[in-house]
MARMARGU-723923 format. One record per residue (C-alpha): residue in three letters; x negated, y, z. Coordinates in pm, 1 decimal, m for minus. Layout:
<recs>
code:ala, px:X, py:Y, pz:Z
...
</recs>
This chain:
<recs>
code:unk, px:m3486.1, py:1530.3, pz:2412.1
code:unk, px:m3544.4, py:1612.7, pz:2065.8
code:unk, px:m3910.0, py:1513.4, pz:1894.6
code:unk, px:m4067.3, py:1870.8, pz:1818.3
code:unk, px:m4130.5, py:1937.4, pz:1462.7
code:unk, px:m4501.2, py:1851.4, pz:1355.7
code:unk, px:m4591.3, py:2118.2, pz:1118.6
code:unk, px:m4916.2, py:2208.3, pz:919.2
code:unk, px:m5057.1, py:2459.4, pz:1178.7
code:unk, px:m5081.2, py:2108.5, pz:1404.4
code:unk, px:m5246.0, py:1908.1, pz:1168.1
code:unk, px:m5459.5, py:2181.1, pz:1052.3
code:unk, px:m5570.4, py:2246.2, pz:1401.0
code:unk, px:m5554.9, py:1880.2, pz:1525.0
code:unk, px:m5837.7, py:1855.6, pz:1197.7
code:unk, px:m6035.5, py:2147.4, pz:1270.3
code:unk, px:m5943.3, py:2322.0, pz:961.4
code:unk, px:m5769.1, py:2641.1, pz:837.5
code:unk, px:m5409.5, py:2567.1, pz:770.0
code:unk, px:m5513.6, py:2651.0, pz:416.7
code:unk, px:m5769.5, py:2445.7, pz:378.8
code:unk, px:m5484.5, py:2155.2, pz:543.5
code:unk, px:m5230.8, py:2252.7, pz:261.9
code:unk, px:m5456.8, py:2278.6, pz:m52.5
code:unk, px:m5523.9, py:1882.8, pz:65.1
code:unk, px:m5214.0, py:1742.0, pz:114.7
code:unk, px:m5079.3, py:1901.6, pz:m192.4
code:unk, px:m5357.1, py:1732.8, pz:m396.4
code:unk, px:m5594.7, py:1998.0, pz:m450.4
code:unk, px:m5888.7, py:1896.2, pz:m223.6
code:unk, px:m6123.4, py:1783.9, pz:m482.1
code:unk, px:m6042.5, py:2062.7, pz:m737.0
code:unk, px:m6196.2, py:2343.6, pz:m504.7
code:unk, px:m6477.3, py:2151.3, pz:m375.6
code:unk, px:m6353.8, py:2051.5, pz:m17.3
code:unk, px:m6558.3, py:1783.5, pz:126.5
code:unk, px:m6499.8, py:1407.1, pz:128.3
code:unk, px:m6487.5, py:1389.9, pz:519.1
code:unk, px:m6293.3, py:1663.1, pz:549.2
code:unk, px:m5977.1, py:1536.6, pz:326.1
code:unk, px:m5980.5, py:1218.1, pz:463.1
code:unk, px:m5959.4, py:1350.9, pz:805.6
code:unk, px:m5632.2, py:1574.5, pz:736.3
code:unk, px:m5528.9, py:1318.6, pz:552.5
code:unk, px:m5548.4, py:1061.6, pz:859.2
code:unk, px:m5483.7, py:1348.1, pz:1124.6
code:unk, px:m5173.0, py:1400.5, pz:916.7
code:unk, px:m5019.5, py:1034.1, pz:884.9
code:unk, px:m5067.5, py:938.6, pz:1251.1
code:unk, px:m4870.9, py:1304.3, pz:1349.5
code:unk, px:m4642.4, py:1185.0, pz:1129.4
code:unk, px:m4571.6, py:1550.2, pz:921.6
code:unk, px:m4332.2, py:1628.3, pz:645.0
code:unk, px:m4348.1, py:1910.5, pz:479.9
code:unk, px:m4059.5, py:2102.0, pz:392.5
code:unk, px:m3925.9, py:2031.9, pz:70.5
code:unk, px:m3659.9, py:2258.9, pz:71.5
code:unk, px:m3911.5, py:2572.2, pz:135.1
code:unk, px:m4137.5, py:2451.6, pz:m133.2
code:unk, px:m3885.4, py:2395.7, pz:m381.4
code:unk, px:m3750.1, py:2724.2, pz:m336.7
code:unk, px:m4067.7, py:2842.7, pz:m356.7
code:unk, px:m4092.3, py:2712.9, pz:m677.3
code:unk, px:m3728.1, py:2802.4, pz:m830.1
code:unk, px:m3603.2, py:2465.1, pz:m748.1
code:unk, px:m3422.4, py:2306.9, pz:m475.5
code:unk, px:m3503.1, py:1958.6, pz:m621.0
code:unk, px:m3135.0, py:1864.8, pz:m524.8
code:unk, px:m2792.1, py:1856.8, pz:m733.8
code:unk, px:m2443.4, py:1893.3, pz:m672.4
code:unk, px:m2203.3, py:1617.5, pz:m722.7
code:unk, px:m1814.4, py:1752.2, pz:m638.3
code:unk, px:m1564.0, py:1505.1, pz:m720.3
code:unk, px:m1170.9, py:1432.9, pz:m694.5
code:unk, px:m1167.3, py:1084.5, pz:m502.6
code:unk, px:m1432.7, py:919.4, pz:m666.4
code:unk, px:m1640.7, py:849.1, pz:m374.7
code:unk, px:m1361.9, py:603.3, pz:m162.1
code:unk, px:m1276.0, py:444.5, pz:m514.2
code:unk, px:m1420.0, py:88.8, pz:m607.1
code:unk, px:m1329.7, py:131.4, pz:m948.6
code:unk, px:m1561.4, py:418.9, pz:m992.5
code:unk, px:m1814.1, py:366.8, pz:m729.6
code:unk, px:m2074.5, py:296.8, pz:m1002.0
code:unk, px:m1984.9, py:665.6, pz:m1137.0
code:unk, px:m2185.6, py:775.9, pz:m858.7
code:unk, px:m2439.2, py:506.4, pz:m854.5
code:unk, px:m2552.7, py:581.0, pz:m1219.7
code:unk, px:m2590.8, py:973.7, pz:m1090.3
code:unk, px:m2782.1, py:883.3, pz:m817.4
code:unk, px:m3045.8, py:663.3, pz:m962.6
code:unk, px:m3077.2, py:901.9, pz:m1257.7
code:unk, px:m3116.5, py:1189.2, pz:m1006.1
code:unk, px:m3380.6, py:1001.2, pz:m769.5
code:unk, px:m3503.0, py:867.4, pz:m1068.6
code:unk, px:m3648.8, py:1257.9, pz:m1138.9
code:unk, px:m3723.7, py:1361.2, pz:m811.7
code:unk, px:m3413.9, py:1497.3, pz:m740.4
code:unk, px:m3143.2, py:1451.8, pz:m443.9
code:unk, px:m2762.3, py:1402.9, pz:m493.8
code:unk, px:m2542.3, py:1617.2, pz:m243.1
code:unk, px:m2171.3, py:1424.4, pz:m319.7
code:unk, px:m1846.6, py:1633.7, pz:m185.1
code:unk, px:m1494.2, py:1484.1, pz:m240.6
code:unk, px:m1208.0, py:1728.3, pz:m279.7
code:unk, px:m847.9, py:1467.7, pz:m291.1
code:unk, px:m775.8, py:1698.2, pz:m552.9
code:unk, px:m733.4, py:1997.1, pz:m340.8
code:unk, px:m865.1, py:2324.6, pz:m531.7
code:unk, px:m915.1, py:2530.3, pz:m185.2
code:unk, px:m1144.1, py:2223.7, pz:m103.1
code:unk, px:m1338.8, py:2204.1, pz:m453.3
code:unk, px:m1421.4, py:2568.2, pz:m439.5
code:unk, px:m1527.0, py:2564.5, pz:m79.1
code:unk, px:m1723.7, py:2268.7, pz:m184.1
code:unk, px:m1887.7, py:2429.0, pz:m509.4
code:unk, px:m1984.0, py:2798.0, pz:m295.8
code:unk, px:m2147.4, py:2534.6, pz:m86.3
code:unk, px:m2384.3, py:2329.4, pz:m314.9
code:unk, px:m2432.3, py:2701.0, pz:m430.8
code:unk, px:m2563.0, py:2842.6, pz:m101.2
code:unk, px:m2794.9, py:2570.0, pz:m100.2
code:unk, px:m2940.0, py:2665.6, pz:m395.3
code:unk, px:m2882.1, py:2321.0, pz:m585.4
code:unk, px:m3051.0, py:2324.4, pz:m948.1
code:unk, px:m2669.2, py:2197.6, pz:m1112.8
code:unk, px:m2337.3, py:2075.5, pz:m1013.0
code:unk, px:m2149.8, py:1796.7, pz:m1152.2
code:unk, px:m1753.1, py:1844.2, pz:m1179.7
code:unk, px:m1638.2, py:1483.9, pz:m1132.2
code:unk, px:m1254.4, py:1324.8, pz:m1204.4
code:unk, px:m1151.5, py:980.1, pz:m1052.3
code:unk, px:m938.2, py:950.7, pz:m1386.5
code:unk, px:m1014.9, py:1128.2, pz:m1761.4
code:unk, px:m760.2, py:1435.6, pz:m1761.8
code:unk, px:m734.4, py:1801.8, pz:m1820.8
code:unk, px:m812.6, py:2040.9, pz:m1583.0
code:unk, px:m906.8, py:2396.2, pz:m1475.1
code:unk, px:m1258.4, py:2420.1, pz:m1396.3
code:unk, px:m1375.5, py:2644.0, pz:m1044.7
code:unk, px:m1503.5, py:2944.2, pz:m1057.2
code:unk, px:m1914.8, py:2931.7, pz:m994.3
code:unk, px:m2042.3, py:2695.1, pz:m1220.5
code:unk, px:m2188.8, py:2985.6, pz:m1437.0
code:unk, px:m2463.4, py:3050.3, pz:m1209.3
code:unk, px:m2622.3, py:2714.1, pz:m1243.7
code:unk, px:m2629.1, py:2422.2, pz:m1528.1
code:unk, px:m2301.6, py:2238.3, pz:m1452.8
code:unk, px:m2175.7, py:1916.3, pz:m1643.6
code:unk, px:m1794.8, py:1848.4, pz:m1627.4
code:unk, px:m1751.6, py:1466.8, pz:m1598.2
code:unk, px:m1505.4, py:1231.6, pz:m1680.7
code:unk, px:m1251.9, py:1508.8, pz:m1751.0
code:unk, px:m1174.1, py:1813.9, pz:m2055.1
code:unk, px:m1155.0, py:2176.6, pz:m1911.6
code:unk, px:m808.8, py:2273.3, pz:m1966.6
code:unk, px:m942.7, py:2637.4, pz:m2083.1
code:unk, px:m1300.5, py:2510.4, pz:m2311.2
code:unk, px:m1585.1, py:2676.8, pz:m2151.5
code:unk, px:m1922.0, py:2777.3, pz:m2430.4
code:unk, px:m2162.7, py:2615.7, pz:m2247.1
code:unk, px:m2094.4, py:2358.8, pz:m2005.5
code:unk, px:m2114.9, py:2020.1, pz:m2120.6
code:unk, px:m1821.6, py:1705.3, pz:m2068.6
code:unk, px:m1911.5, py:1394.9, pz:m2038.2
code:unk, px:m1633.1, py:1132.3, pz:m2106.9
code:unk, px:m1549.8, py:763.8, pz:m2196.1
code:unk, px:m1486.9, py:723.6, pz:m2568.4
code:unk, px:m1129.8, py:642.5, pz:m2580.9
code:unk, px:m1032.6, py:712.6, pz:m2912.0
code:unk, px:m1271.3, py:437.5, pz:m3036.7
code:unk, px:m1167.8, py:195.6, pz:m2809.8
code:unk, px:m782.6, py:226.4, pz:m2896.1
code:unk, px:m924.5, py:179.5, pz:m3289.1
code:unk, px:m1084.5, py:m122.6, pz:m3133.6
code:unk, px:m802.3, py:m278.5, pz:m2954.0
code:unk, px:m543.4, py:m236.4, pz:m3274.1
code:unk, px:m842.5, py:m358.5, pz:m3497.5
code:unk, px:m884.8, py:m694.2, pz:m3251.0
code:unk, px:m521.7, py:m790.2, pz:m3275.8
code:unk, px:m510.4, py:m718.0, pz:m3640.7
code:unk, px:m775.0, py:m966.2, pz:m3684.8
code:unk, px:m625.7, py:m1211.8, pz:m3497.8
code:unk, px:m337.2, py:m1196.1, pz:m3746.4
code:unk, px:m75.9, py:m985.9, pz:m3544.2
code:unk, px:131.0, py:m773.4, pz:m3683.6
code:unk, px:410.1, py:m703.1, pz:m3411.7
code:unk, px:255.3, py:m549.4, pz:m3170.9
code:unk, px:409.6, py:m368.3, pz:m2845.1
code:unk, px:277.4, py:m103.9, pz:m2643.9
code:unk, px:331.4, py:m98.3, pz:m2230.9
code:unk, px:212.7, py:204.5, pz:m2090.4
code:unk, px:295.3, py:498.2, pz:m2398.5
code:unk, px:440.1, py:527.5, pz:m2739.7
code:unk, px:520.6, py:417.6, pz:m2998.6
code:unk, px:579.4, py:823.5, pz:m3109.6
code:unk, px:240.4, py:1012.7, pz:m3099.1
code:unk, px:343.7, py:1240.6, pz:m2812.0
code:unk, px:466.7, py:924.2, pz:m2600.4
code:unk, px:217.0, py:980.5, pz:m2361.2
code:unk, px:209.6, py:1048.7, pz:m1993.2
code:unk, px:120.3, py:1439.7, pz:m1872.6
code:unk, px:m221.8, py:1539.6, pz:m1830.4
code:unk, px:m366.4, py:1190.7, pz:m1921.7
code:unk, px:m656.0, py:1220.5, pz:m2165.5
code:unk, px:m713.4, py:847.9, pz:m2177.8
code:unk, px:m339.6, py:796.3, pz:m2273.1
code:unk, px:m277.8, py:1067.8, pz:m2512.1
code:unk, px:m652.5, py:899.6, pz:m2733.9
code:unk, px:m631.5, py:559.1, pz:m2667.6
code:unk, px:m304.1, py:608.0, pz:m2846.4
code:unk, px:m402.7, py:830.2, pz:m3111.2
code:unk, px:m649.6, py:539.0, pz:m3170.5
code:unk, px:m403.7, py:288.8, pz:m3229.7
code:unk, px:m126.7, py:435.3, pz:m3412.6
code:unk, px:m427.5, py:529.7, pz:m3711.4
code:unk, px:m544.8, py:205.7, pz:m3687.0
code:unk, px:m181.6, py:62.1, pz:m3770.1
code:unk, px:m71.2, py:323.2, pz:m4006.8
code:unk, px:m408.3, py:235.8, pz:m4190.0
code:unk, px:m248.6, py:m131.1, pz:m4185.9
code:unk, px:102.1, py:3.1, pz:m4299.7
code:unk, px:217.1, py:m90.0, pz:m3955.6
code:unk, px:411.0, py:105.2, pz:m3691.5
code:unk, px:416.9, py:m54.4, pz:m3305.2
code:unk, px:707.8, py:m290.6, pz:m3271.1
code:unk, px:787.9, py:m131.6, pz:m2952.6
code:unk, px:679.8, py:162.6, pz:m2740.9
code:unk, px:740.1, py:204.6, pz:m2327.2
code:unk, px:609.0, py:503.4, pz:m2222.6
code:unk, px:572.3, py:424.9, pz:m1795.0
code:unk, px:665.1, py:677.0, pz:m1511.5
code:unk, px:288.9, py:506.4, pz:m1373.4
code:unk, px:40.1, py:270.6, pz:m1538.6
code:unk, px:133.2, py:26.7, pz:m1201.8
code:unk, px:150.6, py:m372.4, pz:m1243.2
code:unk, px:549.5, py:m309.6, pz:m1148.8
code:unk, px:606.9, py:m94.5, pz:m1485.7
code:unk, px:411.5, py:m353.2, pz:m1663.1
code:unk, px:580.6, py:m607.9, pz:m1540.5
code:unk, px:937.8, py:m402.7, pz:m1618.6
code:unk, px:871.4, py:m301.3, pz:m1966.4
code:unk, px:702.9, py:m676.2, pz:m2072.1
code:unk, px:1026.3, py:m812.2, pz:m1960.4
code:unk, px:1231.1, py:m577.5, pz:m2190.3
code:unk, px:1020.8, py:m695.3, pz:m2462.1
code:unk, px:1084.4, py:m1105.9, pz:m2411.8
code:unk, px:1431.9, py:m1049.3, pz:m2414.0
code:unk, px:1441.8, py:m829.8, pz:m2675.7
code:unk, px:1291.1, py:m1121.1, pz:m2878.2
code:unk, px:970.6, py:m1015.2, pz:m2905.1
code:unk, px:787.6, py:m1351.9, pz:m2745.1
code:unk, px:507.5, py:m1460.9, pz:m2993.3
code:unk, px:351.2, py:m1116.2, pz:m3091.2
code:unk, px:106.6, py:m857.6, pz:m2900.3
code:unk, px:93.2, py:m618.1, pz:m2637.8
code:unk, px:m141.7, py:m379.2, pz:m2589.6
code:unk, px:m133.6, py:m217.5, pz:m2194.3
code:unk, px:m261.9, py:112.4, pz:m2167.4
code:unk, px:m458.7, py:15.3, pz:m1847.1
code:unk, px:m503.6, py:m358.7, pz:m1681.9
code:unk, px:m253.5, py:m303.8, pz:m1377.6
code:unk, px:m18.9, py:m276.3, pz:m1649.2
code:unk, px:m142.8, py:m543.1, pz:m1765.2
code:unk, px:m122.2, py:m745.9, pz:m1403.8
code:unk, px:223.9, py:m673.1, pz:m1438.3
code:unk, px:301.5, py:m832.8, pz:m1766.5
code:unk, px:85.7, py:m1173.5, pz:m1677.7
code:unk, px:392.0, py:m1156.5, pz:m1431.7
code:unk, px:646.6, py:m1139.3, pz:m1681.2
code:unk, px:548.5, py:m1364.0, pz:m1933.3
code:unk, px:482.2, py:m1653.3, pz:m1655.1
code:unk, px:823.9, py:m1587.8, pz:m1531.2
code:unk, px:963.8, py:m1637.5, pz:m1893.0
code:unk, px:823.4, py:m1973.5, pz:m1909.1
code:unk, px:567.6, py:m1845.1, pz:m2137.3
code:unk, px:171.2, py:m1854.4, pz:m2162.7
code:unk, px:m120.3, py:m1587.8, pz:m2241.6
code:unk, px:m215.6, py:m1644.2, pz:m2535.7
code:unk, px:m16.4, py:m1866.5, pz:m2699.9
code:unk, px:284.9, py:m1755.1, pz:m2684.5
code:unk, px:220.2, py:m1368.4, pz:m2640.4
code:unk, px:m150.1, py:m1189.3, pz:m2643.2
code:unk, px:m259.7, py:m887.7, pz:m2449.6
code:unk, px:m566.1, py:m646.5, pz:m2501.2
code:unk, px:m579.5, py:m371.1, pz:m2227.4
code:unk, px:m846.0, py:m105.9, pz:m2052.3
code:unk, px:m1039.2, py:m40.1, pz:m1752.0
code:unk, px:m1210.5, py:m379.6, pz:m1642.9
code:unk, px:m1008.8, py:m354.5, pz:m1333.5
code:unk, px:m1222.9, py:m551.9, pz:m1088.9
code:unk, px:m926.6, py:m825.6, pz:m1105.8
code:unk, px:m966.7, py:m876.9, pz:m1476.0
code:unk, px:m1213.8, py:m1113.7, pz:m1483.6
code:unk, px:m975.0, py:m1315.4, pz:m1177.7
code:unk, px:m657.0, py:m1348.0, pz:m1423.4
code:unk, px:m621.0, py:m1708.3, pz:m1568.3
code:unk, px:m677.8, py:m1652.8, pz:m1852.8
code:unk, px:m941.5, py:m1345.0, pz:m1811.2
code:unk, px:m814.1, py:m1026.6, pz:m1930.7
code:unk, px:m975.0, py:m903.7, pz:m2289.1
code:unk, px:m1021.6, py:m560.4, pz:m2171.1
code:unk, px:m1239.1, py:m241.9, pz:m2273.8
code:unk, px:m1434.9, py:m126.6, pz:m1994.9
code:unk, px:m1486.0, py:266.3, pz:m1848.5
code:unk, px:m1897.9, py:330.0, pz:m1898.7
code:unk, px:m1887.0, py:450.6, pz:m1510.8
code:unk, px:m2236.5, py:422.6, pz:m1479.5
code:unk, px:m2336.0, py:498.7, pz:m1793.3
code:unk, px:m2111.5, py:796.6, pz:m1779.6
code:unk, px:m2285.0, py:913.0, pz:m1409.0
code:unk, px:m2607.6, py:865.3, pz:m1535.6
code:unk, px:m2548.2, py:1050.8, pz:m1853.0
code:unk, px:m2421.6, py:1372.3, pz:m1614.6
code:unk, px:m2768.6, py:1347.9, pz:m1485.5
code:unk, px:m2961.3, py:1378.2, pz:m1759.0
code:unk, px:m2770.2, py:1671.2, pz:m1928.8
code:unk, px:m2837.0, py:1858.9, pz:m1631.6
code:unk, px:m3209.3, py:1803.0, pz:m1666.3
code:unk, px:m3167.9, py:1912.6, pz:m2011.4
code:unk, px:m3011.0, py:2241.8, pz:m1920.8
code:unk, px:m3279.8, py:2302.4, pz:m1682.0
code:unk, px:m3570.2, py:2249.4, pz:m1937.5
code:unk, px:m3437.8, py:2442.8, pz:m2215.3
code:unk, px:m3269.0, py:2734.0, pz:m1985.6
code:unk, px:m3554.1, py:2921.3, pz:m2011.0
code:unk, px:m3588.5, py:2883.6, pz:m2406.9
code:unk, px:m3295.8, py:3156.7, pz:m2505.8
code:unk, px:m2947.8, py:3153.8, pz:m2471.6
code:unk, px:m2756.4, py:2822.3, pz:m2372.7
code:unk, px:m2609.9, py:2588.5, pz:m2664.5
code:unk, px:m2266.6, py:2600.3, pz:m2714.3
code:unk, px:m2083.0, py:2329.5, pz:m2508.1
code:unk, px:m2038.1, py:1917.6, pz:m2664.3
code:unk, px:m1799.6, py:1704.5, pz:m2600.8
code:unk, px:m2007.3, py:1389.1, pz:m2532.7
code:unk, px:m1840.6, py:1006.6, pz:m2553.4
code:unk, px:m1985.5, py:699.8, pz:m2446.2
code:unk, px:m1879.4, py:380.2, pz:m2568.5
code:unk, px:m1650.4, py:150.8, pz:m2397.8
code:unk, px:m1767.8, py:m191.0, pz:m2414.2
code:unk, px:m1515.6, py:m504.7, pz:m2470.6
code:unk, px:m1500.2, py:m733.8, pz:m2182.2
code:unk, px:m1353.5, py:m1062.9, pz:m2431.0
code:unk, px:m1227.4, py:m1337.3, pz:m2195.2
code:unk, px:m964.5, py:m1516.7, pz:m2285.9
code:unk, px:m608.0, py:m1305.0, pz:m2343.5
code:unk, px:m605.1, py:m1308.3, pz:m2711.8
code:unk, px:m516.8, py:m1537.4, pz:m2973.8
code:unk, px:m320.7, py:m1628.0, pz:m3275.4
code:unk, px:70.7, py:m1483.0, pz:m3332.3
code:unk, px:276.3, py:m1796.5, pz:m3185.0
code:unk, px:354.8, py:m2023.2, pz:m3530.7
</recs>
């Protein structure tokens, strides 16, 4: 059978005190209106060995807040690549006093609404929007009643006040070109999108700027790619495809640059099947930090997602809306981009010769 519910009417009367006097104690204010010594310690003592909680979720709402937040995502939750995505959001969130409540939605919009009326109804204090991977995409109706971040993703219709929080790819495209460059390439290949500006998959934020990235950084060079291979799906098998097209097209000895490291997987495949080595005979720079990066032989040279930079970041914008809510209307919405460090192991070298 169920415990019962020990609640402040017991300890007040196991103390022999008003339930008052009980909950101006155990909410800290004892002292500060002259309740005796004896008397806090005893409802203080009568208290622990009952073992009562009081309810948070009444005093929160109480006080305007629920003390909780909303965290609806695509299928971050079952991935390992983004499992720290939710880690950084809950240690920020706990961090502050707050819970997490974390819905996935397998990219179902009946599902993510049903999910976002539901953090509503529980009165959370903001929702986070999550994607698994940085696209476009419509945003739910409801996130106007509370502070709402969109993470990891660009609302395909720009809303004025609700913040996005997203990996800076556009830098780390610059970054990539700029590594190679230094390295003394100048045929490079791209597996995964281009070499034409638009040579990018649908939807796919991350594609459409990592690109952008590197065709300025080349044109700045007076350099177009040496080859482009725009992928049905950034898989190890279209990697593996499109770095094959490039050794026989003669283009052993230069770069690649893989829009994501399965790609990437795919040409360590091809290359090894050509007789050929990483570096020396071709380099490759990629994205992600797949969790098999660091297992290649060599390592991968990759730029990593922020995931839980980019959770924790969520957090704390919704903390901001909260304090400054109440100082007029809301700022207009910022795109906000967090770095994407370079993982440098041991994929890039010299151009062969």
């Amino acid at each position: 059978m169920a415990r019962k519910r020990v609640t402040l009417a017991d300890v007040a009367l196991a103390s022999g005190v008003s339930s008052t006097t009980a909950s101006l104690v155990l909410s800290g204010r004892g002292a500060e209106l002259r309740i005796s010594e004896a008397a806090q310690q005893r409802v203080r003592e009568v208290s622990e060995a009952l073992g009562y909680r009081p309810n948070i979720v009444s005093i929160g709402l109480r006080k305007g807040s629920s003390l909780a937040f909303g965290f609806v995502s695509d299928t971050i939750a079952t991935s390992q690549l983004a499992g720290d995505m939710i880690k950084g959001a809950l240690e920020a969130a706990h961090a502050h006093g707050f819970m997490l409540f974390i819905g996935e939605t397998e990219g179902d919009a009946k599902v993510e609404r049903r999910l976002v009326n539901a953090m509503l109804d529980r009165q959370v204090d903001g929702i986070i929007l999550a994607s698994m991977f940085t696209q476009t995409r419509r945003l739910p109706s409801g996130l106007d009643h509370v502070p709402a971040v969109v993470l990891n993703a660009l609302p395909l219709e720009p809303h004025l006040h609700i913040p996005v929080v997203v990996p800076d790819e556009l830098e780390a495209g610059k970054a990539a070109a700029r590594l190679l460059l230094e390295a003394g390439h100048r045929s490079i290949h791209l597996v995964g999108a281009g070499p034409g500006p638009a040579d990018t998959p649908p939807a796919t934020v991350a594609g459409r700027e990592r690109l952008a990235g590197i065709l300025e950084v080349l044109a700045e060079a007076g350099l177009t790619p040496a080859s482009g291979h725009l992928c049905p799906d950034w898989l190890p098998a279209y990697g593996w495809e499109a770095t094959r097209a490039i050794i026989e097209s003669g283009g052993a000895g230069g770069a690649i640059i893989t829009f994501n490291d399965r790609l990437a997987f795919g040409a360590y495949q091809a290359i090894h099947e050509a007789g050929l080595s990483v570096p020396a005979d071709m380099s490759i720079i990629s994205f992600d930090d797949y969790p098999l990066a660091d297992w290649l032989r060599p390592g991968l040279t990759t730029f990593a997602i922020p995931h839980y930079d980019l959770g924790r970041r969520s957090v704390e914008l919704l903390l901001e809306a909260i304090a400054a809510r109440d100082d007029g209307p809301a700022n207009p919405a910022i795109v906000h981009r967090l770095p994407m460090p370079l993982r440098t192991r041991g994929s890039v070298g010299p151009p062969r010769g």
